[in-house]
Biopython code that builds the backbone (N, CA, C, O; Angstrom):
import numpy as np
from Bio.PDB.StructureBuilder import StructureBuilder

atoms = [
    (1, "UNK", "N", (19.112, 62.533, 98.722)),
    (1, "UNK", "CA", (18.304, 61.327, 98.710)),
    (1, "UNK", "C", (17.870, 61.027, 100.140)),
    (1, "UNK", "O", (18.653, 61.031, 101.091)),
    (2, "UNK", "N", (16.967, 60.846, 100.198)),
    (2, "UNK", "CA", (15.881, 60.531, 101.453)),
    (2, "UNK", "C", (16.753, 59.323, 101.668)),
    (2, "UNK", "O", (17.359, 58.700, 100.797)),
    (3, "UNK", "N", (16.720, 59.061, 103.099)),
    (3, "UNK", "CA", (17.648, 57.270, 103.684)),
    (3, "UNK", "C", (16.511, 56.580, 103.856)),
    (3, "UNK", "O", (15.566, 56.933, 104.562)),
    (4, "UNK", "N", (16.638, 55.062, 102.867)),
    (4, "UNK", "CA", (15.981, 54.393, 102.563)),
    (4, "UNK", "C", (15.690, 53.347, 103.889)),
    (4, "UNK", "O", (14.533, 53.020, 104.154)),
    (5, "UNK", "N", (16.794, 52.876, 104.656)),
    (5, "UNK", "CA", (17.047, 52.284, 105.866)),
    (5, "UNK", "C", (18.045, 52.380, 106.772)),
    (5, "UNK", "O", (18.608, 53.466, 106.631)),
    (6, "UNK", "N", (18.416, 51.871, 107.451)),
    (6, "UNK", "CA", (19.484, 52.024, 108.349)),
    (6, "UNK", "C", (20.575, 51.256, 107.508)),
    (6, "UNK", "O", (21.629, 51.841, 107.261)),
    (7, "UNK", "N", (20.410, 50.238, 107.152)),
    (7, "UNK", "CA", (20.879, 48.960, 106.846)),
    (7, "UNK", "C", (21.097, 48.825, 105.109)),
    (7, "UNK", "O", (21.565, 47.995, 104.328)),
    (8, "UNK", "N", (20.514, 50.050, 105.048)),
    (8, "UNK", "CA", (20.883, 49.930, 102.966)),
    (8, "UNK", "C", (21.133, 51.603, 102.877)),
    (8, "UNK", "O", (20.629, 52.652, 103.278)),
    (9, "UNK", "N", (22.428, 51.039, 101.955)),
    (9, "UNK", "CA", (23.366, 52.051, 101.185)),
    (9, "UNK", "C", (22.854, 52.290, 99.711)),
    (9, "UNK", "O", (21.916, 51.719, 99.155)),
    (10, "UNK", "N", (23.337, 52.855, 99.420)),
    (10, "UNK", "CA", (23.367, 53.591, 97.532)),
    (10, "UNK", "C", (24.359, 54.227, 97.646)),
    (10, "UNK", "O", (24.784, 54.904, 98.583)),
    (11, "UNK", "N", (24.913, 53.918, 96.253)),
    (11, "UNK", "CA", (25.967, 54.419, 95.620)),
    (11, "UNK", "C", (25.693, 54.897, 93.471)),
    (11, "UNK", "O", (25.164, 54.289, 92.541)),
    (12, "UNK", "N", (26.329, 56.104, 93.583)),
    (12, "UNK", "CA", (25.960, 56.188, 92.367)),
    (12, "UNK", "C", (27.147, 56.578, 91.741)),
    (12, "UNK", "O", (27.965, 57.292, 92.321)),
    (13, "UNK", "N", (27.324, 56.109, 90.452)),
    (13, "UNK", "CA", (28.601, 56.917, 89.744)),
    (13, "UNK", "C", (28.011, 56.784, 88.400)),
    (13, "UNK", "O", (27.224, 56.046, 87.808)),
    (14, "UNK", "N", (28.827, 57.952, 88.152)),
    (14, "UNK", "CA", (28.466, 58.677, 86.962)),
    (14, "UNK", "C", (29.382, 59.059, 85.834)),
    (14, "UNK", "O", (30.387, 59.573, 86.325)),
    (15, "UNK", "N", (29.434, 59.026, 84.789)),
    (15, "UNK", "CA", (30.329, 59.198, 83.647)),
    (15, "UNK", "C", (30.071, 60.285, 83.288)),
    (15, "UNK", "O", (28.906, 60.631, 83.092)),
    (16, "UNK", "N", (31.309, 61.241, 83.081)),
    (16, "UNK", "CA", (30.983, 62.641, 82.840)),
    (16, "UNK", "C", (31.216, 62.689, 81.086)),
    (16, "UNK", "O", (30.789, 63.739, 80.608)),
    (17, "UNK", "N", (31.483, 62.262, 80.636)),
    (17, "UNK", "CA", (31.369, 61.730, 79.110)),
    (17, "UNK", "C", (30.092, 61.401, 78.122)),
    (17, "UNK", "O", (29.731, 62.085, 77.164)),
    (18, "UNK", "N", (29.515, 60.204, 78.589)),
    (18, "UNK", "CA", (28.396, 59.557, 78.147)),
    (18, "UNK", "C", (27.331, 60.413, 78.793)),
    (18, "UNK", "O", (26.367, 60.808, 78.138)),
    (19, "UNK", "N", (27.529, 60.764, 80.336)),
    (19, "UNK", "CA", (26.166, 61.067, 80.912)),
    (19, "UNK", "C", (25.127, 60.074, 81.383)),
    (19, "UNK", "O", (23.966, 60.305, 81.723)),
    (20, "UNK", "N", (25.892, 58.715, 81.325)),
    (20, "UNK", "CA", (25.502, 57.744, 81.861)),
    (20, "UNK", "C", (25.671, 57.477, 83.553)),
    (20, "UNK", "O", (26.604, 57.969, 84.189)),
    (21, "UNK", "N", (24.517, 56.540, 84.222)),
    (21, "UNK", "CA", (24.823, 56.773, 85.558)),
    (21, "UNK", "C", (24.975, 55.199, 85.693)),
    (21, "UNK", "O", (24.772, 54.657, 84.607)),
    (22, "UNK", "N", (25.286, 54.278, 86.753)),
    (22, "UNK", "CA", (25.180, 53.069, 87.539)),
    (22, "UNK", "C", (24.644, 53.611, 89.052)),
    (22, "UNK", "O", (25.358, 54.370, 89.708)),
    (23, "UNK", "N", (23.553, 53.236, 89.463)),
    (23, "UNK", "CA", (23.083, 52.860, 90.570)),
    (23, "UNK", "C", (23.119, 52.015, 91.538)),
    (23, "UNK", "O", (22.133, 51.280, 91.480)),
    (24, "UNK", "N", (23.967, 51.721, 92.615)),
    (24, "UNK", "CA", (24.191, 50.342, 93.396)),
    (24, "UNK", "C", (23.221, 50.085, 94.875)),
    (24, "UNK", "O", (23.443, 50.898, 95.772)),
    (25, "UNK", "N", (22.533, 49.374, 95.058)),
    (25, "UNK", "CA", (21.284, 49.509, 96.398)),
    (25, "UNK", "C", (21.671, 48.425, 97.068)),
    (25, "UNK", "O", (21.393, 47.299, 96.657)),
    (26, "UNK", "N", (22.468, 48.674, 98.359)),
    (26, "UNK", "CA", (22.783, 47.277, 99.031)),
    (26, "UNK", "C", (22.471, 47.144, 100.298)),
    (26, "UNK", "O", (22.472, 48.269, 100.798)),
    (27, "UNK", "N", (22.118, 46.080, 101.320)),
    (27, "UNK", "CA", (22.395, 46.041, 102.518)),
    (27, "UNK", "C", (23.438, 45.979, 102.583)),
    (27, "UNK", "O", (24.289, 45.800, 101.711)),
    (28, "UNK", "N", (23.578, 46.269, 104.743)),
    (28, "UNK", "CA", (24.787, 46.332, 104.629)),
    (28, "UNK", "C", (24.889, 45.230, 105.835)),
    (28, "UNK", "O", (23.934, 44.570, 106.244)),
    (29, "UNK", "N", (26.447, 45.147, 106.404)),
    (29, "UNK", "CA", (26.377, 44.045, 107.056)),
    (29, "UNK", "C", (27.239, 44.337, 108.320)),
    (29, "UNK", "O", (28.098, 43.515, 108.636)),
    (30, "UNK", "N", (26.992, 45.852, 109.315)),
    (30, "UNK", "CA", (27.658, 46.405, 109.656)),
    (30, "UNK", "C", (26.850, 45.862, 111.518)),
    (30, "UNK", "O", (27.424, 46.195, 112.555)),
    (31, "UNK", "N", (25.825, 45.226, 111.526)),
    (31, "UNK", "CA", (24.923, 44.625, 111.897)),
    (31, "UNK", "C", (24.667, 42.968, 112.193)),
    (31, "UNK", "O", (24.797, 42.286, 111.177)),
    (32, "UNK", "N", (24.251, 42.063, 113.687)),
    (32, "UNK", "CA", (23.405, 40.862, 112.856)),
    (32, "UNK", "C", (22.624, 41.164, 113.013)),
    (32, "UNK", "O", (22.174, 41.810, 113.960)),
    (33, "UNK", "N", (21.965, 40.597, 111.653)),
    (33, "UNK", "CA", (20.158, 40.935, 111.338)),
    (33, "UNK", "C", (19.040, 40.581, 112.401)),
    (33, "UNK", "O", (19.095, 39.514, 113.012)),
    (34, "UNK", "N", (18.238, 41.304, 112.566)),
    (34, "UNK", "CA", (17.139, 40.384, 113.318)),
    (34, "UNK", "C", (16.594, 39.896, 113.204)),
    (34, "UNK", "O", (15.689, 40.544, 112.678)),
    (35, "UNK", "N", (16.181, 38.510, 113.353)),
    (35, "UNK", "CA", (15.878, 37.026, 112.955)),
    (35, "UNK", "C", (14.443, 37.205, 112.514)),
    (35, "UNK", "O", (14.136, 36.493, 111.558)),
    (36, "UNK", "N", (13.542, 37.950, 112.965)),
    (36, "UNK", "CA", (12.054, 38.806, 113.790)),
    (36, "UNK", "C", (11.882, 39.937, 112.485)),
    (36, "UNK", "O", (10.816, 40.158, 111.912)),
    (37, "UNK", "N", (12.824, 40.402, 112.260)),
    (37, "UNK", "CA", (12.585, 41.616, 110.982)),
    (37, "UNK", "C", (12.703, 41.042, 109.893)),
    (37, "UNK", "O", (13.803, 40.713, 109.447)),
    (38, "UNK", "N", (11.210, 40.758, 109.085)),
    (38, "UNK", "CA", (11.645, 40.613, 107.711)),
    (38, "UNK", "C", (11.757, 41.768, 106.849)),
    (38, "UNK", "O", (10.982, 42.719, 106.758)),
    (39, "UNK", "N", (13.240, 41.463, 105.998)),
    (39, "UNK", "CA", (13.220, 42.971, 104.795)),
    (39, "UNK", "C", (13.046, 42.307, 103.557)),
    (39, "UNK", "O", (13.881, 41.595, 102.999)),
    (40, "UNK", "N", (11.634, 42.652, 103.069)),
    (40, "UNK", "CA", (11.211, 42.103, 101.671)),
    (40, "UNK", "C", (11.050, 43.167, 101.223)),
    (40, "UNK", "O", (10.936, 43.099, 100.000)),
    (41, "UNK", "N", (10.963, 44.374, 101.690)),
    (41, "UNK", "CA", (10.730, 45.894, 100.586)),
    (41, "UNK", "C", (11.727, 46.876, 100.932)),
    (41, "UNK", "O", (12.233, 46.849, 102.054)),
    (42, "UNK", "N", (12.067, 47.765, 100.051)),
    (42, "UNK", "CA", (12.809, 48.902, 100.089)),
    (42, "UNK", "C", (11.926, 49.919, 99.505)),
    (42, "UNK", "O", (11.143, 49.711, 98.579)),
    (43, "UNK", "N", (12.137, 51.199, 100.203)),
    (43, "UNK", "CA", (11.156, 52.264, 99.214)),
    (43, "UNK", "C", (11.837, 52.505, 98.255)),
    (43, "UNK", "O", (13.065, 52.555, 98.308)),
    (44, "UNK", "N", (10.980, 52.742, 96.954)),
    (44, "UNK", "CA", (11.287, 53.502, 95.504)),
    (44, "UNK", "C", (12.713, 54.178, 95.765)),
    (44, "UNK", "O", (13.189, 54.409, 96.876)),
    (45, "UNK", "N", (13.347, 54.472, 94.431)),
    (45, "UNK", "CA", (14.466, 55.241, 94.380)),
    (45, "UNK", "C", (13.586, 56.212, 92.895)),
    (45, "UNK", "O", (12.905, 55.861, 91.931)),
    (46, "UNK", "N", (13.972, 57.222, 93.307)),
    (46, "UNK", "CA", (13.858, 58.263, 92.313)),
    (46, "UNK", "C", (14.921, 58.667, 91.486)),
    (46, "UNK", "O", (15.887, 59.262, 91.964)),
    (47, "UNK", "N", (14.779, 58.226, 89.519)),
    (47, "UNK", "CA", (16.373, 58.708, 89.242)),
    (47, "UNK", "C", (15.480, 59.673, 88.167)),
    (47, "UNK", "O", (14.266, 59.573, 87.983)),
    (48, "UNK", "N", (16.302, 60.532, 87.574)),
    (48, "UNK", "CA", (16.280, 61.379, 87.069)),
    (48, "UNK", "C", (16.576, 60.912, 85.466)),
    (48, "UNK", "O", (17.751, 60.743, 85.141)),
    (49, "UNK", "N", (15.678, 60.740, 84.631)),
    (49, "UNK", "CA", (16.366, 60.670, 83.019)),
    (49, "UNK", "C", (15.221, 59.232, 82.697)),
    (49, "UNK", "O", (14.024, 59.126, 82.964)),
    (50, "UNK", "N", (16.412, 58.010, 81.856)),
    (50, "UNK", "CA", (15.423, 56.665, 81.567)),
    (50, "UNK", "C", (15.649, 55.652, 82.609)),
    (50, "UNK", "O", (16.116, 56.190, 83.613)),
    (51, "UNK", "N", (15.518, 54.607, 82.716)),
    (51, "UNK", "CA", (15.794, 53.671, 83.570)),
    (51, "UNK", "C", (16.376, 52.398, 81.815)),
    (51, "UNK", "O", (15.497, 51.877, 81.129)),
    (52, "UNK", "N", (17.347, 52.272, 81.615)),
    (52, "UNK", "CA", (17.625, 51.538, 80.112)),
    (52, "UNK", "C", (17.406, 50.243, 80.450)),
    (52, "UNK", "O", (16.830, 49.515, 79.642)),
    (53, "UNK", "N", (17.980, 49.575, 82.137)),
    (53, "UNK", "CA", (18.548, 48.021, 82.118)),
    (53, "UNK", "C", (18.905, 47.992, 83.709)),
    (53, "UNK", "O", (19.430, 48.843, 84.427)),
    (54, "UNK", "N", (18.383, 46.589, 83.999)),
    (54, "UNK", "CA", (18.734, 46.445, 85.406)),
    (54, "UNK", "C", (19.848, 45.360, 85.348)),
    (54, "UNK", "O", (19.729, 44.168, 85.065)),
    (55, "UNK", "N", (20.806, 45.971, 85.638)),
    (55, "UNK", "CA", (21.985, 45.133, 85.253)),
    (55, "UNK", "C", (22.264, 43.567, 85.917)),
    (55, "UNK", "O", (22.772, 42.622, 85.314)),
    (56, "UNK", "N", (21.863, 43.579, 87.093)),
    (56, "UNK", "CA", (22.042, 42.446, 88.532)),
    (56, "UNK", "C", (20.849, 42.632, 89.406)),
    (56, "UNK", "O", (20.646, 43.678, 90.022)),
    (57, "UNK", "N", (19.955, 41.447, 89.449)),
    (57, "UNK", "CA", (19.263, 41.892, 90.810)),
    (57, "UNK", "C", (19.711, 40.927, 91.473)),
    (57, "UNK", "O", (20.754, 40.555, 90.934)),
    (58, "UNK", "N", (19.379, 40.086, 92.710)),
    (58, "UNK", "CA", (20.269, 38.865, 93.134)),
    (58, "UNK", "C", (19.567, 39.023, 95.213)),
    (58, "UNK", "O", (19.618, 40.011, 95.946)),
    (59, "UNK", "N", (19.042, 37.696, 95.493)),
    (59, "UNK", "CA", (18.773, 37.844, 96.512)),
    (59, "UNK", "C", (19.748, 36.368, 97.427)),
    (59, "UNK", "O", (19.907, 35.187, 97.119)),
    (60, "UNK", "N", (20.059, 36.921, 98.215)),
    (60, "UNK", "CA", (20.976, 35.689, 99.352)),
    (60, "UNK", "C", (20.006, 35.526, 99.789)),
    (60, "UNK", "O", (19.111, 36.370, 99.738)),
    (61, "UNK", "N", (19.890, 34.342, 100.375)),
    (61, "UNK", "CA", (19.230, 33.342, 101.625)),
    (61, "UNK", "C", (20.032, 32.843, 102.376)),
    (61, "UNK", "O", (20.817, 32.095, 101.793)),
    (62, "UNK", "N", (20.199, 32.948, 103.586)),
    (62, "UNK", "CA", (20.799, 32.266, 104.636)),
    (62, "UNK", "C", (19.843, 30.970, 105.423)),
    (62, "UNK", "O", (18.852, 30.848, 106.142)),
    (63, "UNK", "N", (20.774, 30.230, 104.816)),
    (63, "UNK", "CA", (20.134, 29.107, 105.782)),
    (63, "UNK", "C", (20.649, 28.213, 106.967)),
    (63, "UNK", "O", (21.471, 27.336, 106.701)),
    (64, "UNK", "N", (20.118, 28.420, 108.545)),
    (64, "UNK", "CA", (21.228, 28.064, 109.347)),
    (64, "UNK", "C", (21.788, 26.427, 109.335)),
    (64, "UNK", "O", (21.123, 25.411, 109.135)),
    (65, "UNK", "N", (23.066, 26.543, 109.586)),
    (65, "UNK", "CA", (24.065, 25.421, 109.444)),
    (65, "UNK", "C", (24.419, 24.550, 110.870)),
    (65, "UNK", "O", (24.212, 25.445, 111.690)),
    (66, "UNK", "N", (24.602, 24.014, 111.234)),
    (66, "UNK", "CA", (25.027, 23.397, 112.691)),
    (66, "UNK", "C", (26.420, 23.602, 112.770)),
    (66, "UNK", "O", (27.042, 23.237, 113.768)),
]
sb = StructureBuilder()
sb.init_structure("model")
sb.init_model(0)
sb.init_chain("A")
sb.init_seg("    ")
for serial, (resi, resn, name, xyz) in enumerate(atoms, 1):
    if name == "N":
        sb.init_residue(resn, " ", resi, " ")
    sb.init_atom(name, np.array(xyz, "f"), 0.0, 1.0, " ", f" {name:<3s}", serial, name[0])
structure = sb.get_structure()
């Protein structure tokens, strides 16, 4: 798999049974962000087979605190 960013991981696991997969696409937080970089896109992921169900999508907002 081509690296999508510096800052986002994938993880995949797979059931050797079903033949079913889970896909996980995360930032990471190994980093502080730069205030200046917005990340509103990730490139495509390419999977192989159907796409059935997007189980979780979910976006944080940070908003600064005093």
């Amino acid at each position: 798999m081509d690296q999508m960013d510096a800052d986002i991981v994938a993880v995949t696991r797979h059931c050797p049974e079903t033949h079913q997969s889970v896909v996980l696409v995360a930032y990471t937080a190994f980093s502080h962000p730069d205030p200046y970089y917005k990340r509103d896109y990730i490139k495509p992921i390419r999977v192989e087979g159907t796409v059935d169900e997007v189980i979780l999508e979910a976006t944080l907002i940070h908003k600064n605190a005093k």
